[in-house]
FIPASE-64130 format. One line per 3 residues: number of its first residue (from 1); their letters; for each residue x, y, z of N, C-alpha, C, O. Coordinates in steps of 0.1 Angstrom, whole numbers, plus 5000, padded with zeros to 4 digits. Layout:
NUM = A = X:Y:Z:X:Y:Z:X:Y:Z:X:Y:Z ~ ...;
***
This chain:
1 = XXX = 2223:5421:5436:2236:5427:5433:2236:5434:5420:2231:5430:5410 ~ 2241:5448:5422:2240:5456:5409:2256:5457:5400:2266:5463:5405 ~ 2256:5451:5389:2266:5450:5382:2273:5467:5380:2267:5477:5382;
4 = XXX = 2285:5465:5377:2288:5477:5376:2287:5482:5363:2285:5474:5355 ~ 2287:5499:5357:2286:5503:5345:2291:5499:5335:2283:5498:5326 ~ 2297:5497:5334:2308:5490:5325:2304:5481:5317:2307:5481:5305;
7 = XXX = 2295:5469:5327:2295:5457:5319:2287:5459:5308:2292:5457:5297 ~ 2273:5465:5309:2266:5468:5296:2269:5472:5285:2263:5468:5275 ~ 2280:5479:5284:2291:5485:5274:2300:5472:5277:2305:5471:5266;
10 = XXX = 2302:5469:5279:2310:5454:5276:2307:5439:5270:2313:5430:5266 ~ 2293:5444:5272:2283:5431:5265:2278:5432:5254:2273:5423:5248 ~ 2280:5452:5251:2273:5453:5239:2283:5459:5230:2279:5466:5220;
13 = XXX = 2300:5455:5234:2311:5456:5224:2314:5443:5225:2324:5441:5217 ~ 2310:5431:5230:2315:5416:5229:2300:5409:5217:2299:5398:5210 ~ 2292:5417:5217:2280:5411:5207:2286:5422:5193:2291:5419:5182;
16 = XXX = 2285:5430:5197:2294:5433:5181:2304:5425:5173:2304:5422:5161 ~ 2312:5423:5185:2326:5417:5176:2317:5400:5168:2315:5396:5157 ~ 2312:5396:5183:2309:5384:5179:2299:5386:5168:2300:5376:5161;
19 = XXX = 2290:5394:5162:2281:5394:5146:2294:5396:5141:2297:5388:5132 ~ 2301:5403:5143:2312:5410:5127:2318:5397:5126:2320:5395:5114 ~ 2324:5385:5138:2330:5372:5131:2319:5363:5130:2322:5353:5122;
22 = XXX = 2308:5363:5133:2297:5350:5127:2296:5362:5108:2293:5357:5097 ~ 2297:5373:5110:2292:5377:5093:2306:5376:5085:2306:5380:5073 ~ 2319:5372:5089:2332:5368:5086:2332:5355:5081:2335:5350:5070;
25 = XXX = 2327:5348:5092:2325:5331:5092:2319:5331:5079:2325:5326:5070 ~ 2306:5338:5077:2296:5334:5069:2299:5337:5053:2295:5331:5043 ~ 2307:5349:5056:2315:5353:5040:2325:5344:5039:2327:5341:5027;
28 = XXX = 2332:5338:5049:2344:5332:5041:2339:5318:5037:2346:5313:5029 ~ 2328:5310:5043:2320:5298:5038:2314:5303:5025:2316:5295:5015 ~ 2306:5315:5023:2300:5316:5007:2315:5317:4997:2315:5315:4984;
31 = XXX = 2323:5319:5002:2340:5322:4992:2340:5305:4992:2335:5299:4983 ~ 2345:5301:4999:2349:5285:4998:2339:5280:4989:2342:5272:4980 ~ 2325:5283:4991:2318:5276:4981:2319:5280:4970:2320:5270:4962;
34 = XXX = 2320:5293:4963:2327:5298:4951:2335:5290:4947:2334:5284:4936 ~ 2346:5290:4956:2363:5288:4953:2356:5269:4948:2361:5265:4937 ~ 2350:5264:4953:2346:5250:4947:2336:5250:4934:2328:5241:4934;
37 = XXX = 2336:5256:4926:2327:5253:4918:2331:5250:4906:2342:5254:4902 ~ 2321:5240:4897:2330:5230:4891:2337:5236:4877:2332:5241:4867 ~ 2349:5234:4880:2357:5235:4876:2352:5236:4859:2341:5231:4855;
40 = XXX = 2362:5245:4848:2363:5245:4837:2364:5234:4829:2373:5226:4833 ~ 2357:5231:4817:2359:5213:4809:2370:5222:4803:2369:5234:4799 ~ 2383:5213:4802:2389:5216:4791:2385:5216:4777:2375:5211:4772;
43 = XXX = 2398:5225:4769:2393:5228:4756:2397:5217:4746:2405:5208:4748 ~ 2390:5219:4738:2397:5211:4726:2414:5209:4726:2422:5217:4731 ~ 2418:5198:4721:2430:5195:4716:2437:5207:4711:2444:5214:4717;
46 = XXX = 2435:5207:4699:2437:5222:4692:2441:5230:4700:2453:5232:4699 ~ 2434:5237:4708:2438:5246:4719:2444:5243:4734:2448:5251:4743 ~ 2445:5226:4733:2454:5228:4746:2469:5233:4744:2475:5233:4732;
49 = XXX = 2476:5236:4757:2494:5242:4758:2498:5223:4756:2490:5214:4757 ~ 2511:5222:4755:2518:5216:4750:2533:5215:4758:2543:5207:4758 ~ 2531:5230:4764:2542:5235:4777:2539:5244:4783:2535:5255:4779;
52 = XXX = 2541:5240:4796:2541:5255:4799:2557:5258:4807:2565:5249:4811 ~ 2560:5273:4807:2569:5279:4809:2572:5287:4819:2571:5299:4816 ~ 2577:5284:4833:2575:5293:4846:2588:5302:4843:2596:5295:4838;
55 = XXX = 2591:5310:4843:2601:5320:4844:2602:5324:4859:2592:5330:4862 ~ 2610:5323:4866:2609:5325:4882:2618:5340:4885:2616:5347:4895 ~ 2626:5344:4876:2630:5357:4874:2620:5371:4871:2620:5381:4878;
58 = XXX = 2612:5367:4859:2605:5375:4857:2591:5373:4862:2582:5381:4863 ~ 2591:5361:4865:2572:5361:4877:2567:5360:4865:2561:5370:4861 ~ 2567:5350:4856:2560:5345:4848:2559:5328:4846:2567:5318:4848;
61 = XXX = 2541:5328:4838:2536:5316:4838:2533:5315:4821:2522:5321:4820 ~ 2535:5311:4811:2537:5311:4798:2531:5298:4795:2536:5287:4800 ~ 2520:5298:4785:2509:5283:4781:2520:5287:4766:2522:5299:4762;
64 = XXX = 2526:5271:4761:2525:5271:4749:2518:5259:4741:2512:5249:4745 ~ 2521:5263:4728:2511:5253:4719:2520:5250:4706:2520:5259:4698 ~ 2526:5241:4705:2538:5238:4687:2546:5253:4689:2546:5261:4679;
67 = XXX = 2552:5259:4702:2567:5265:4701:2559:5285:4699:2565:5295:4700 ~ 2540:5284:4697:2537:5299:4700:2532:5297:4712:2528:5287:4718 ~ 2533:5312:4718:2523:5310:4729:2508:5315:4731:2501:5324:4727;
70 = XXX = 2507:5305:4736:2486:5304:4739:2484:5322:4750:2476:5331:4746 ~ 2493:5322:4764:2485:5330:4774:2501:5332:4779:2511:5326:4776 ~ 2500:5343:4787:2511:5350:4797:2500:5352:4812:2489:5357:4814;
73 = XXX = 2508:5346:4819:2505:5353:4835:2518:5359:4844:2530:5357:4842 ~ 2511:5365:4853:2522:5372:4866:2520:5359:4874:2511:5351:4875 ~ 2530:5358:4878:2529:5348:4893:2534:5349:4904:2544:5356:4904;
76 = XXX = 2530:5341:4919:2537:5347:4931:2543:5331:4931:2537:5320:4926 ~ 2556:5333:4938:2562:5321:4940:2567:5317:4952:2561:5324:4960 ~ 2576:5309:4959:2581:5308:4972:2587:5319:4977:2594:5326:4970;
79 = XXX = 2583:5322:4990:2588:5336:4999:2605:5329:4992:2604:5331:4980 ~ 2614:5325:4993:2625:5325:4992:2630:5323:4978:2641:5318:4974 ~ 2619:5326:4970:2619:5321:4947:2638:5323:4946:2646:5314:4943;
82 = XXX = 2642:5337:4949:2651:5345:4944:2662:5335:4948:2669:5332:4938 ~ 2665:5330:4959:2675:5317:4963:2681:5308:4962:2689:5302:4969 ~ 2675:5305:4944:2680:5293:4936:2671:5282:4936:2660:5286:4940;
85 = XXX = 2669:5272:4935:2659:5260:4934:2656:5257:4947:2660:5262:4957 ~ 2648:5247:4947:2645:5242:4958:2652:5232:4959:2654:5225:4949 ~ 2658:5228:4972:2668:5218:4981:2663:5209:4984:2664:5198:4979;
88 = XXX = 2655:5213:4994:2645:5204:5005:2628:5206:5008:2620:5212:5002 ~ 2627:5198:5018:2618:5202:5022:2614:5211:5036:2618:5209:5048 ~ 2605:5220:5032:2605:5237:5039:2611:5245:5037:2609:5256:5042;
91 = XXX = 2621:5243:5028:2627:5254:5023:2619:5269:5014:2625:5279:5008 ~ 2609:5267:5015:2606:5280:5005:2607:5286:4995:2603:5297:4992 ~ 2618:5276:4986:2617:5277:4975:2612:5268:4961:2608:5256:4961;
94 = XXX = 2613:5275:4952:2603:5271:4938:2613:5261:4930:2625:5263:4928 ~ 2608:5252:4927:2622:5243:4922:2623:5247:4908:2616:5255:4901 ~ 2636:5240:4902:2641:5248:4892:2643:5234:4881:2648:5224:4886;
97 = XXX = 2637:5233:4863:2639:5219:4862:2626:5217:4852:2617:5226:4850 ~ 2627:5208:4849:2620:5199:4840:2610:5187:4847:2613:5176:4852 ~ 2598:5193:4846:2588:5181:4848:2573:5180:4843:2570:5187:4833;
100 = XXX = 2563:5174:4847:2550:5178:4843:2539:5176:4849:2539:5167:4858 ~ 2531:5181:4846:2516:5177:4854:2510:5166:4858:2507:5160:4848 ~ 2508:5160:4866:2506:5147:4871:2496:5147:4876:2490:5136:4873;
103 = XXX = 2489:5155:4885:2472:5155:4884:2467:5164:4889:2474:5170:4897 ~ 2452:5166:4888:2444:5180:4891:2439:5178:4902:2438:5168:4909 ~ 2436:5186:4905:2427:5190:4922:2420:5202:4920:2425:5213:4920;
106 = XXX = 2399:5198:4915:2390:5204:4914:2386:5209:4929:2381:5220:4930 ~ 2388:5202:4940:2387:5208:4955:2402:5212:4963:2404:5207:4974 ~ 2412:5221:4956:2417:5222:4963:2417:5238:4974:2409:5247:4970;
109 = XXX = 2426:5240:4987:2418:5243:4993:2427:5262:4987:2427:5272:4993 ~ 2431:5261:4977:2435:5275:4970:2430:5274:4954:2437:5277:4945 ~ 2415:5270:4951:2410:5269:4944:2412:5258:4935:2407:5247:4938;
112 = XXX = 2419:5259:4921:2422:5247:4914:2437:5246:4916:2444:5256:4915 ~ 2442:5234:4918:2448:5237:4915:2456:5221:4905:2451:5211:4905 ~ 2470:5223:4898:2473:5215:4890:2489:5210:4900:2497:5218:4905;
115 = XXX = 2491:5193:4901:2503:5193:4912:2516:5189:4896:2514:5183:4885 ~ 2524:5194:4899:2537:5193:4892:2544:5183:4899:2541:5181:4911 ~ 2553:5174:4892:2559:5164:4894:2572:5161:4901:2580:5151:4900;
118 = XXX = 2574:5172:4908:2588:5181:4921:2586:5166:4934:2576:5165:4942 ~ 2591:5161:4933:2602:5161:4931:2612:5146:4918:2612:5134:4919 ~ 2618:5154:4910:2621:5141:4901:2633:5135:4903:2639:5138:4914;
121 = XXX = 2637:5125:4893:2653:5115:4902:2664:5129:4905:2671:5130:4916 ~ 2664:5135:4896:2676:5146:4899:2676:5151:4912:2686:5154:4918 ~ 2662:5152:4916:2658:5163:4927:2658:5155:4940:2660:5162:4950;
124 = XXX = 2657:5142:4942:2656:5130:4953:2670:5129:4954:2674:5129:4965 ~ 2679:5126:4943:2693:5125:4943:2698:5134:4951:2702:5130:4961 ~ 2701:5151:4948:2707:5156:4952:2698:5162:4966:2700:5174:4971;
127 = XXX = 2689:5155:4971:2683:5159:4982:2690:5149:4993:2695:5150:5004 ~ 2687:5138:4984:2699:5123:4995:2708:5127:4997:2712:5130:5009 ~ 2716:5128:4985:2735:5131:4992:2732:5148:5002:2741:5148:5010;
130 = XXX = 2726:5155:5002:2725:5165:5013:2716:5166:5027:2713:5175:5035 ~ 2713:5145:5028:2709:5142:5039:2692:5154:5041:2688:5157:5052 ~ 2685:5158:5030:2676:5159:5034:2660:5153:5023:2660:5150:5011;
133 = XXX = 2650:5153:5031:2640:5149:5023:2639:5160:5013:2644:5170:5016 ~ 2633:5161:5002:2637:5171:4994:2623:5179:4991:2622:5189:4984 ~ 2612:5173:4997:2597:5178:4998:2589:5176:4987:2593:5172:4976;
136 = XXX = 2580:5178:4988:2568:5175:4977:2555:5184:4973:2559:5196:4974 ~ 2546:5183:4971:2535:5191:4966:2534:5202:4963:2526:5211:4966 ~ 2545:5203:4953:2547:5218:4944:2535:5216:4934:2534:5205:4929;
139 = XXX = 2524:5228:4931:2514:5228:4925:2516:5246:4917:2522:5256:4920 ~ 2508:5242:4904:2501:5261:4905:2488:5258:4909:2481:5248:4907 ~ 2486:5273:4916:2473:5272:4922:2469:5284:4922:2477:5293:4919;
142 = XXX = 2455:5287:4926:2454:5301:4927:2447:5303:4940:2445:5293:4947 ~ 2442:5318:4943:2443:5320:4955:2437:5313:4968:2425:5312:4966 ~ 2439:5309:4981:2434:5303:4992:2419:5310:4995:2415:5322:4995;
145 = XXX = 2413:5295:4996:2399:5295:4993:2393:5310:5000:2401:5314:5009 ~ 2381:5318:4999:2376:5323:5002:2383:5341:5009:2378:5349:5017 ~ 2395:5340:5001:2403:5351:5002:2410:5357:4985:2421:5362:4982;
148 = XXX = 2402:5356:4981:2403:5360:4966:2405:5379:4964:2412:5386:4957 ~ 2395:5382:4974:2396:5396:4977:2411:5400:4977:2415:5410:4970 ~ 2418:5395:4983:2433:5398:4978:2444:5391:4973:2454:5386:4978;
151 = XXX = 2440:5392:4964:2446:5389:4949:2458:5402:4948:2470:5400:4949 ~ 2452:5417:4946:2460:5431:4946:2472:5426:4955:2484:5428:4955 ~ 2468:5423:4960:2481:5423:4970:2488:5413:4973:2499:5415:4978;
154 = XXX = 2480:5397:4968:2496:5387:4970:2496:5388:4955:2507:5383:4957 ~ 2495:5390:4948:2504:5389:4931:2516:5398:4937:2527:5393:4939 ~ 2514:5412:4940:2529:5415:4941:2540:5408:4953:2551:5413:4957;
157 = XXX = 2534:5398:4956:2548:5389:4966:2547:5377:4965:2537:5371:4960 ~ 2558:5371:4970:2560:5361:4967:2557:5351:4984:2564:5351:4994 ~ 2545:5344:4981:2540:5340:4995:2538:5327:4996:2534:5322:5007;
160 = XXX = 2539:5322:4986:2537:5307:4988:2550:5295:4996:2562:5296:4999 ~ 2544:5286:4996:2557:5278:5001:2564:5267:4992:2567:5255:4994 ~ 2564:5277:4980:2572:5270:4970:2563:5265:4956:2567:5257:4948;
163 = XXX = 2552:5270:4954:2540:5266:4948:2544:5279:4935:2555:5285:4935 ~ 2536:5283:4926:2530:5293:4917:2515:5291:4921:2508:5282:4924 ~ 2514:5304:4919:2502:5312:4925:2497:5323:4913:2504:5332:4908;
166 = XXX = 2482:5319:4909:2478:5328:4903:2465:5336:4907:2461:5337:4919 ~ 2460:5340:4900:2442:5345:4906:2434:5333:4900:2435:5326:4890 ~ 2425:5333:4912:2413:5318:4906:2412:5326:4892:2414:5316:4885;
169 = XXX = 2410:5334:4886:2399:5334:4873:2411:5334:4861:2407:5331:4849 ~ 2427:5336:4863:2435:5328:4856:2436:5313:4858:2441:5305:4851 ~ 2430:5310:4872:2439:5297:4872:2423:5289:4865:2424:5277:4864;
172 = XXX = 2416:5292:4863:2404:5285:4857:2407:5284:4841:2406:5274:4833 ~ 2413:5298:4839:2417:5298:4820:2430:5289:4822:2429:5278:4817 ~ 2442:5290:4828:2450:5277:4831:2442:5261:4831:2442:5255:4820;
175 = XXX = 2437:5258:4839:2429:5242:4837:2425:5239:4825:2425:5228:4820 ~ 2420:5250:4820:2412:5249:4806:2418:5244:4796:2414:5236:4788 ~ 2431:5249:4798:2446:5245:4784:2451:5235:4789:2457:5227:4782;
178 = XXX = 2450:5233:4803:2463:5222:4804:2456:5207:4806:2445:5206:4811 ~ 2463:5197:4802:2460:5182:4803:2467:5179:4817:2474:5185:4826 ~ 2461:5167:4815:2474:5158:4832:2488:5156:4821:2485:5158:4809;
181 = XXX = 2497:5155:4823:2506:5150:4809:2521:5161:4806:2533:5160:4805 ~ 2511:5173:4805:2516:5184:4800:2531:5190:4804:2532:5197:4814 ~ 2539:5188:4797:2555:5193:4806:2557:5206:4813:2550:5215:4809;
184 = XXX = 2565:5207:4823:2565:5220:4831:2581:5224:4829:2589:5217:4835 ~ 2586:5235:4821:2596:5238:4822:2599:5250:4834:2596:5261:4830 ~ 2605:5250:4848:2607:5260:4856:2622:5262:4854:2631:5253:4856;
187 = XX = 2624:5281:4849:2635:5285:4847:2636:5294:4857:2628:5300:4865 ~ 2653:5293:4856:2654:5305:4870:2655:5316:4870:2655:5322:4881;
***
């Protein structure tokens, strides 16, 4: 039986695709290994922040140190930042409030990242009386593992699901300054 024309040119546009996703596969495994590597020691005392300061208006991440500031970053925040704090959970927004670093994640799967202490009594309280869970694992982090290449393009949006978002090579100078400890002021 003689196959028809076609298939040859069908076999040798189905081996294409398939090298271009095994050489996809294979780039986005050498990124994830990047995106894991060990992590920055923090700096001396002297040089750690003491606060840091999310500004959710102006897309800012602000290191301070005794009331100057250490570093300024751009940040992407929940698709819904502009909305007011965060409610619940799934809501998409960035919570609004007073808390602090509570611990690090050298493998996380958007590089490093630092988890913030969202949700606090305020935030559980007025999550209860509105009958909803009020969510959890608000982090800054920087970009998802092995997609760093676009950075240009999520800094200008806001894509996360309620997190701050920076570029891995700030969010490495971030770890550097910050302790577990450290207060998180998010303004709106």
């Amino acid at each position: 039986m003689k196959l028809p024309r076609r298939y040859p040119r069908l076999l040798r546009v189905s081996c294409a695709l398939l090298f271009i996703a095994l050489c996809l596969m294979g780039y986005t495994r050498i990124m994830i290994k990047w995106g894991h590597a060990s992590p920055p020691m923090l700096l001396p005392a002297t040089q750690q922040a003491d606060l840091i300061v999310i500004n959710k208006s102006e897309r800012t991440l602000t290191l301070m140190r005794q009331g100057v500031q250490l570093a300024s970053y751009h940040v992407s925040l929940g698709k819904k930042a502009n909305a007011g704090p965060k409610q619940r959970e799934g809501d998409k927004k960035t919570p609004q409030g007073h808390y602090f670093i509570d611990s690090r994640n050298s493998h996380s799967r958007f590089s490093l990242s630092l988890h913030i202490s969202y949700p606090n009594k305020k935030d559980i309280k007025a999550a209860k009386e509105a009958g909803y869970p009020p969510g959890e694992n608000i982090m800054i982090h920087g970009m998802p593992n092995g997609w760093e290449w676009l950075s240009p393009l999520l800094q200008r949006i806001d894509w996360t699901a309620g997190c701050i978002a920076v570029t891995n090579t700030e969010m490495r100078e971030i770890w550097s300054h910050v302790p577990t400890g450290t207060p998180v002021d998010i303004e709106p």
